[in-house]
Structures are given as C-alpha cells and as structure tokens.
DRENFIMAR-17878 format. One line per field, with one value per residue (C-alpha): residue number from 1; x, y, z. Coordinates in nm, 4 decimals, padded with zeros to 6 digits. Layout:
num <- NUM,... $
px <- X,... $
py <- Y,... $
pz <- Z,... $
# end
This chain:
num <- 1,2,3,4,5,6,7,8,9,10,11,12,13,14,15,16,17,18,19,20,21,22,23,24,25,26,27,28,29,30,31,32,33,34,35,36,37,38,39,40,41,42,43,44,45,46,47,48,49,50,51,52,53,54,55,56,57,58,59,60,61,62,63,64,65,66,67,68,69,70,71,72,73,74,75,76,77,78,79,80,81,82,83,84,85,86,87,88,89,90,91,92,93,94,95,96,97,98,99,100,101,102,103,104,105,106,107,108,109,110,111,112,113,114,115,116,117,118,119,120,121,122,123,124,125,126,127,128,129,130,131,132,133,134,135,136,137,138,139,140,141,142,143,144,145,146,147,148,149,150,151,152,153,154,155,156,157,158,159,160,161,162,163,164,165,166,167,168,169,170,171,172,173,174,175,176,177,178,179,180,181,182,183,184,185,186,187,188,189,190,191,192,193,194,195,196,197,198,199,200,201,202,203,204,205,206,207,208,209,210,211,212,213,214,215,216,217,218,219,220,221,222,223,224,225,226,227,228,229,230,231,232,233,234,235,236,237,238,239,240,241,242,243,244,245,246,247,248,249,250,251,252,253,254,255,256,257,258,259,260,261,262,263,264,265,266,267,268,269,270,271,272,273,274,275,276,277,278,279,280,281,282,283,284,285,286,287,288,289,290,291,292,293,294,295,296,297,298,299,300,301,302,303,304,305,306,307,308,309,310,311,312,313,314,315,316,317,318,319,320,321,322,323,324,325,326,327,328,329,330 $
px <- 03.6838,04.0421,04.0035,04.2689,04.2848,04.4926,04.6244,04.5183,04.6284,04.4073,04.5338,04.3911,04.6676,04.3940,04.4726,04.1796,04.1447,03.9660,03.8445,03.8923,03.6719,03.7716,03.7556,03.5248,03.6668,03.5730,03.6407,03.6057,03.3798,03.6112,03.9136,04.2644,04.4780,04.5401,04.7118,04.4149,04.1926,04.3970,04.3855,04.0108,03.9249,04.1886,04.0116,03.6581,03.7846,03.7162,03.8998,03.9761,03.7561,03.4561,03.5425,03.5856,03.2315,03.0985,03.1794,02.9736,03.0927,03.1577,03.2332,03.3711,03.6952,03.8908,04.2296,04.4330,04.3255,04.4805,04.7648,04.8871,04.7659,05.0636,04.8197,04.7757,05.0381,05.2140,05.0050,05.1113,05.3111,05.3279,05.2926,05.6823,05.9086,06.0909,05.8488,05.8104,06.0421,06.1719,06.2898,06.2863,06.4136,06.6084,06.6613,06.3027,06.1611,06.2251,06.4933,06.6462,06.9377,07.0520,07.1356,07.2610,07.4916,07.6175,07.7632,07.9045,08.0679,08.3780,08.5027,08.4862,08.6140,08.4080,08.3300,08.2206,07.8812,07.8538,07.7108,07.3922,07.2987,07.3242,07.0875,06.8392,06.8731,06.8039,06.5116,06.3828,06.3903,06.2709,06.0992,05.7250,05.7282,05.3939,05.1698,05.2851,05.6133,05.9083,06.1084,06.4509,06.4858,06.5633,06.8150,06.7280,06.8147,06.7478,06.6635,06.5966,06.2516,05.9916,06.1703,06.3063,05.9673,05.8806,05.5242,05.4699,05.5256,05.8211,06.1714,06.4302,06.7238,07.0109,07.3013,07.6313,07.8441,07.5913,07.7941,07.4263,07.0690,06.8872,06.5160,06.3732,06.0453,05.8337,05.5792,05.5759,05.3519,05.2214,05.2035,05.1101,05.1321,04.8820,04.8754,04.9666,05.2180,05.0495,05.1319,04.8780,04.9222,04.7057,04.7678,04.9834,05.1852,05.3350,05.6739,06.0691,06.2611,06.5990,06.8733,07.3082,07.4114,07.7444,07.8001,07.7033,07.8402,08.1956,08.1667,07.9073,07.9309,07.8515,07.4807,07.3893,07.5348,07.3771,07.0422,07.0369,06.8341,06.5403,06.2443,05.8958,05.5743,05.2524,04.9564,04.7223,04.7050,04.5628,04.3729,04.1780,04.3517,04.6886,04.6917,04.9196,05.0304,05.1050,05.2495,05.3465,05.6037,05.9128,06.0659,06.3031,06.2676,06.5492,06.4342,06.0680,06.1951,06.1536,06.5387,06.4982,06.1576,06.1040,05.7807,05.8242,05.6765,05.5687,05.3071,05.3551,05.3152,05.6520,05.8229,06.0921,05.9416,05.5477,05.4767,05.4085,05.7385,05.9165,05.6703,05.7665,06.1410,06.1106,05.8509,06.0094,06.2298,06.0550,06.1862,05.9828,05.6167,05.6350,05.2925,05.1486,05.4880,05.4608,05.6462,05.6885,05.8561,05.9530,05.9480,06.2134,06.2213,06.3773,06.4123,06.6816,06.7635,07.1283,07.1287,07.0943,07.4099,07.1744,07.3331,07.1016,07.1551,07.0480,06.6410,06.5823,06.2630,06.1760,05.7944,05.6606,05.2916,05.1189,04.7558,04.5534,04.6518,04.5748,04.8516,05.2213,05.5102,05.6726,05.9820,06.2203,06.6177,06.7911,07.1016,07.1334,07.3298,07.6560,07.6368,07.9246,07.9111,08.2105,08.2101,08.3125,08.4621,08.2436 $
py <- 05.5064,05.3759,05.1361,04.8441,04.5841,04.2575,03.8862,03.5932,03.2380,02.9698,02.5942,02.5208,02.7070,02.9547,03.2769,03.5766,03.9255,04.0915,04.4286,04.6214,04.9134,05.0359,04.7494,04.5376,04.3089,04.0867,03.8602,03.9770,03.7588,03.6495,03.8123,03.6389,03.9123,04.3221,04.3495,04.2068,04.4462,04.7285,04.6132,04.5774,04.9159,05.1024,04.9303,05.0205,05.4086,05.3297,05.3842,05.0588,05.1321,05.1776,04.9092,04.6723,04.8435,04.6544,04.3607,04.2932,04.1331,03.7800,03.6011,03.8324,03.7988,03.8624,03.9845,04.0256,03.6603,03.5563,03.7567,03.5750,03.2490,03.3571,03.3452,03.6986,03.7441,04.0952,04.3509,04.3215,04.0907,03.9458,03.6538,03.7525,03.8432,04.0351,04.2852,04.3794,04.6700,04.8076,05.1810,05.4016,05.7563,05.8649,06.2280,06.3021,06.3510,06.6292,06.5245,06.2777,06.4497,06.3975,06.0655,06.0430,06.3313,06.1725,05.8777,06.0554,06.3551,06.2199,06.2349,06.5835,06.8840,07.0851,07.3753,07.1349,07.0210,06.6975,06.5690,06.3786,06.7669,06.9362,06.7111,06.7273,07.1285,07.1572,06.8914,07.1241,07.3900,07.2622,06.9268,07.0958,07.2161,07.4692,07.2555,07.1908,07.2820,06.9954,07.0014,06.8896,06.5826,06.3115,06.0735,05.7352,05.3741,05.0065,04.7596,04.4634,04.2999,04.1147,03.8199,04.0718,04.1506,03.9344,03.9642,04.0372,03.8070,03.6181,03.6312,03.9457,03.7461,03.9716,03.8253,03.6025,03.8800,04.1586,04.3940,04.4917,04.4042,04.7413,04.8471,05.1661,05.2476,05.4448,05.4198,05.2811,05.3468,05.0803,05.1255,04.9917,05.0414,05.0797,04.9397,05.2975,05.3210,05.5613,05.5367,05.4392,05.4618,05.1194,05.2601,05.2884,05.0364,05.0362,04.9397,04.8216,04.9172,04.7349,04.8095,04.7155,05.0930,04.9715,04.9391,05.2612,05.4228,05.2999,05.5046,05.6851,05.5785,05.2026,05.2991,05.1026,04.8058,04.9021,04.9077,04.5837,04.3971,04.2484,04.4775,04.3773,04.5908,04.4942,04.3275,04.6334,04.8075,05.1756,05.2943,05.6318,05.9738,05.9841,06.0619,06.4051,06.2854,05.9258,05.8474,05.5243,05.3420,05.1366,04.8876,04.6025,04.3599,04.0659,03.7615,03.8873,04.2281,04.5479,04.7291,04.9746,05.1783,05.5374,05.6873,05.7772,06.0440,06.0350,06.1473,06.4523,06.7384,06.5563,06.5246,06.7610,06.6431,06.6208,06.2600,06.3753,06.5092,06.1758,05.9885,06.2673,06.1814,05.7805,05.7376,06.0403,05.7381,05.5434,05.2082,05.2503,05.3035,04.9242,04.7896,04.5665,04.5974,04.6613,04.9032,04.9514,05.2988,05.3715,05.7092,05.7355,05.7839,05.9998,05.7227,05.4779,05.2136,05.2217,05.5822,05.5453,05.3340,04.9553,04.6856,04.4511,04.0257,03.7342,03.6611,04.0300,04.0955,04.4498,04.5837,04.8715,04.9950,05.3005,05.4153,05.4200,05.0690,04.7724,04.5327,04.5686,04.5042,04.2208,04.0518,03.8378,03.9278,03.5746,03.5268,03.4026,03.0852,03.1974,03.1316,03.1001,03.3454,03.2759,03.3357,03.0683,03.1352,02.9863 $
pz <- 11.6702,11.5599,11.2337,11.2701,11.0286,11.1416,10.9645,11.0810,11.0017,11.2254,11.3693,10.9991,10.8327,10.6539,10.6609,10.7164,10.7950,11.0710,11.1394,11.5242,11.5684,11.8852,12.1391,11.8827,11.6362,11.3853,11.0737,10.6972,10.5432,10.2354,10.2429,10.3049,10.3048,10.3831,10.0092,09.8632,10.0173,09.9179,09.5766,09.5606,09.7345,09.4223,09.1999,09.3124,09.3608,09.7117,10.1122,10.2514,10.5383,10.2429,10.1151,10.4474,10.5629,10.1875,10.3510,10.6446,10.9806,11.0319,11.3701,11.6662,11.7486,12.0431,11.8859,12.2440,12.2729,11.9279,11.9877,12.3325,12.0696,11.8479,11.5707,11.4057,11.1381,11.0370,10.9569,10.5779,10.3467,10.0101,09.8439,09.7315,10.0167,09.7531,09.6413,10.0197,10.0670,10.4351,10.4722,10.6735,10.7771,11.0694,11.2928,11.1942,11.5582,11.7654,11.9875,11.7516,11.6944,12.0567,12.0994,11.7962,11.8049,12.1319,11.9262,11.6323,11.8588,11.9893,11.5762,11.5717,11.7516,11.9899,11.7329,11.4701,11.3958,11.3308,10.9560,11.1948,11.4132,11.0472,10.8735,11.1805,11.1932,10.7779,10.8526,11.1159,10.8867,10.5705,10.6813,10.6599,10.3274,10.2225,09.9965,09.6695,09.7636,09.8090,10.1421,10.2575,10.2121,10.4732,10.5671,10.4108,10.4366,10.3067,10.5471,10.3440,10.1998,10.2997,10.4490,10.6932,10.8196,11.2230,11.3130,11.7011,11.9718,11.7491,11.7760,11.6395,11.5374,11.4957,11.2625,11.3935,11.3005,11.4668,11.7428,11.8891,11.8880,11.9972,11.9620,11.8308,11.8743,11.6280,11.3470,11.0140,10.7091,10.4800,10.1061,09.7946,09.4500,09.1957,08.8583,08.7407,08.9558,09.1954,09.5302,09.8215,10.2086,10.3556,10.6751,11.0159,11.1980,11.5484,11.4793,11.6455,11.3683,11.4956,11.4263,11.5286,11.7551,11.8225,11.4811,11.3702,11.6647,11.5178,11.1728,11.0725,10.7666,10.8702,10.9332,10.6059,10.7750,11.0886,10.9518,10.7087,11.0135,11.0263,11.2041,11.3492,11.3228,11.5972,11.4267,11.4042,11.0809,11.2066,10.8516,10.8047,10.9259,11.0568,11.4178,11.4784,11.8487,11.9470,12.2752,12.4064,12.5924,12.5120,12.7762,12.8089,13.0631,13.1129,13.2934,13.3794,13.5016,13.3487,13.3418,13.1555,13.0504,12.8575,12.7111,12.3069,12.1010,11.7101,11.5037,11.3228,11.6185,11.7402,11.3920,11.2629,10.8929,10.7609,10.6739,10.3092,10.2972,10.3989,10.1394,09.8855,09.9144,09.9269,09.5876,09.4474,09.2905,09.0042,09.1272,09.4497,09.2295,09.0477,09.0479,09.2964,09.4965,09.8753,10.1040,10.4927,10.5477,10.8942,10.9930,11.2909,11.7066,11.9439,12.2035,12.2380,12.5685,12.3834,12.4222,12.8058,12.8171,12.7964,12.6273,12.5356,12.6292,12.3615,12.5695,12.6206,12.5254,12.3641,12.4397,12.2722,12.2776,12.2343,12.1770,11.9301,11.8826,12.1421,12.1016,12.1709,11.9304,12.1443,12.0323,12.2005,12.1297,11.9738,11.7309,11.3854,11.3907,11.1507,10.7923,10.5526,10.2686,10.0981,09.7280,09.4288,09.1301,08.8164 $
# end
C-alpha cells in the first residue's frame, strides 16, 4: 500500500505526525515533525518507513476529516523558513515543450527553434543518462524558501505587482541533508508549483521573476518507491463552477528526464548539501489552464489531485496587499 506521512497541529497548537497506509491512518506516538523523523531514521541507518514501523500506532485518524478541519500542515518545513529551499525544473515532461514554445514563438522566425524546444529536445535526448553516467542537465530556477511554502486548503497570494496567478500541476520531491552532507529524498509531494505566465510570456528571460512565487504542496508525504506513472487531474472552478479542467501526467514513464538525473543537477552544487537544511524540488508539468487561453480572477480556486495520494492540493487565488521596497541610503 502507498506510505503517506502528514503534519498535524491540533485546536491545542501541538503539532504531530501521522502515518496513512492506504485508506488507514494514524498518529506517531512521539514525533512532532517529518524533519525529525528523517533525522532519526539517518541516524539509525534506517528508511523512514523502518523507522515509523519502530514506532507503533497511536489513535486513528481520519486525515480527509482534518483536512476539510484546515488542520494538517505542509508536508515538510523547518523550524527556519530559511533553510527550506524551493526549486524546481521545467520542460521535463513529455509535452512540455508545447505550451511553452507557444509563448516564446512569436520572438523568433518560423525556421528558428526557439532556446525553450532546444532545451526540451537535448533533455529528451540526454535526460536518462545509463547508470553512473551524468545527463543533460535541466533548466533550473529559485523559487524562494520556506516562508514561500502554503499548506493545502490556504490561500496562494500572488504579489501587488504580479501580471498572473497561474497553477501548474506536478510533483515535488522532499529532501534533506545529512550531517555529512549527503543528500536524502523523505519522499513525494503532490504539488501547484505557481507561478506569473504573463510575465514570462513577455521575455523569456523574465522566468526568474516569473517563478519567485510562493507554491503549495498537498499534505501527503508519499515515502518508499517512486511511482513511474501518476495521473491526476487539475481544475479551476470560479464561484463553485468548474471552468476549466485537464488530466496531468508525471512520474518518470512521462518525463523527458530520470528523477536521478534532475537530483544529480540540483545537489551537484555544494551549497545545496549544508547539513540539516531542507529542500522541495519540483520536477515540472506538461499541463497549463494559461496555456488554453484561462486567465485566472483573485477567488479562483486551483484543485489538483492525483492517485496514489488521497487529498487534493487546494488553494484559493488572493493578492498580496503592495509593499514599499524602496531602498535608504545609510
């Protein structure tokens, strides 16, 4: 059955962890948080789901209850927003060059390639490297750290200044670090990675603008193997009604790129293996509502779910209030 683990914070404020094995669930006798589970099981050269199965079972729980309660956190976080890290990776899905070509094509002539289909079509040829060989590397970006991370069911604020607020739906892997730096993958997360279309649609090279948004993963944690074919659905409905609705592919037997390879080429950098530190790496879609000419409205509300996981990544569409950010001479 599919392992989830999930964050819970109760009416009393105190935070817990419980276990879903398949459509059971229940709380972790003494432990408070994903992170320090992850922790524990390195230290004990153990898999989380060893180590979670050391635990025993406390109370059931009934996790689509808590989540319509609003009380299940993020999947993952730190104690230090800032040593939460969101990337992620884009044209990495079969397909994902399409939409994406569409908005970068009008800036070059017919018989030109633009820079997004040539990085898709060396990813489709290199992106499964042999083991023990290194692949083309992805595209890459920064999203921001850990106070850019909205649990499920909780507003997606995009900023003042923000052209667009549109959803992408895909998966995300969860990291930590070890005390020797080694990388470890907790597990999977459903994910809306968010980002501003419009914006990148202007310049290309404004997709690092376009991306520094905040992003919201659903509250299941899926841990063990990877699963090679995930297929879910991604909708938008404005006031109660569903306008716009498209089924999305991921897991690696849709992927133009091996998930190793896309770890390879993020903690190939030394300043992404500091100890204890905690990344969310999102791995990319195919499937856009921008791409099918949607504009999204401030109360739109963005619902993504797939299988294995039980709980959709829900998030209402709001804007930031502005803020000044004008800059004083000392």
């Amino acid at each position: 059955m599919a392992l989830r683990l999930l964050q819970h914070r109760g009416t009393d404020n105190l935070r817990s962890v419980i276990l879903a094995d398949g459509d059971d669930a229940w709380f972790i006798p003494g432990v408070t948080s994903v992170r320090e589970l992850a922790l524990e099981a390195i230290a004990n050269g153990q898999s989380i789901a060893e180590t979670v199965a050391a635990k025993g079972k406390g109370n059931a729980a009934d996790i689509a209850a808590e989540f319509e309660a609003g009380t299940l956190l993020s999947p993952i976080d730190h104690a230090d927003p800032a040593h939460l890290l969101l990337t992620g990776t884009g044209l990495t899905h079969l397909g994902s060059a399409e939409g994406r070509n569409k908005m970068h094509q009008a800036a070059a002539s017919a018989e030109t390639q633009t820079d997004s289909m040539r990085m898709f079509l060396e990813g489709l040829e290199g992106g499964k490297p042999a083991p023990g060989t290194e692949g083309q590397q992805p595209e890459w970006f920064y999203k921001g750290d850990g106070s850019q991370l909205i649990a499920s069911n909780t507003p997606l604020a995009m900023p003042a200044f923000a052209k667009d607020g549109g959803e992408e739906p895909e998966l995300a892997g969860v990291y930590i670090i070890a005390e020797d730096g080694t990388p470890y993958r907790i597990g999977l997360a459903l994910a809306n990675e968010f980002s501003d279309h419009v914006t990148e649609r202007h310049n290309y090279l404004w997709l690092a603008h376009s991306k520094l948004r905040q992003a919201s993963i659903g509250p299941e944690l899926l841990i063990g193997d990877l699963p090679p074919h995930v297929e879910g659905t991604s909708r938008l409905v404005r006031n109660g009604e569903t306008i716009w609705e498209k089924p999305f592919l991921s897991g690696e037997d849709n992927m133009s790129h091996s998930i190793a390879n896309l770890e390879h080429h993020h903690f190939k950098y030394d300043l992404f293996r500091r100890a204890g530190d905690v990344h969310v790496h999102f791995f990319g879609t195919a499937t856009l509502s921008f791409a099918d000419g949607v504009q999204t409205q401030e109360g739109d509300v963005f619902e993504i779910s797939a299988a294995p996981f039980t709980l959709p990544v829900r998030n209402a569409l709001t804007r930031a209030a502005a803020a000044p950010a004008t800059v004083k001479a000392l």
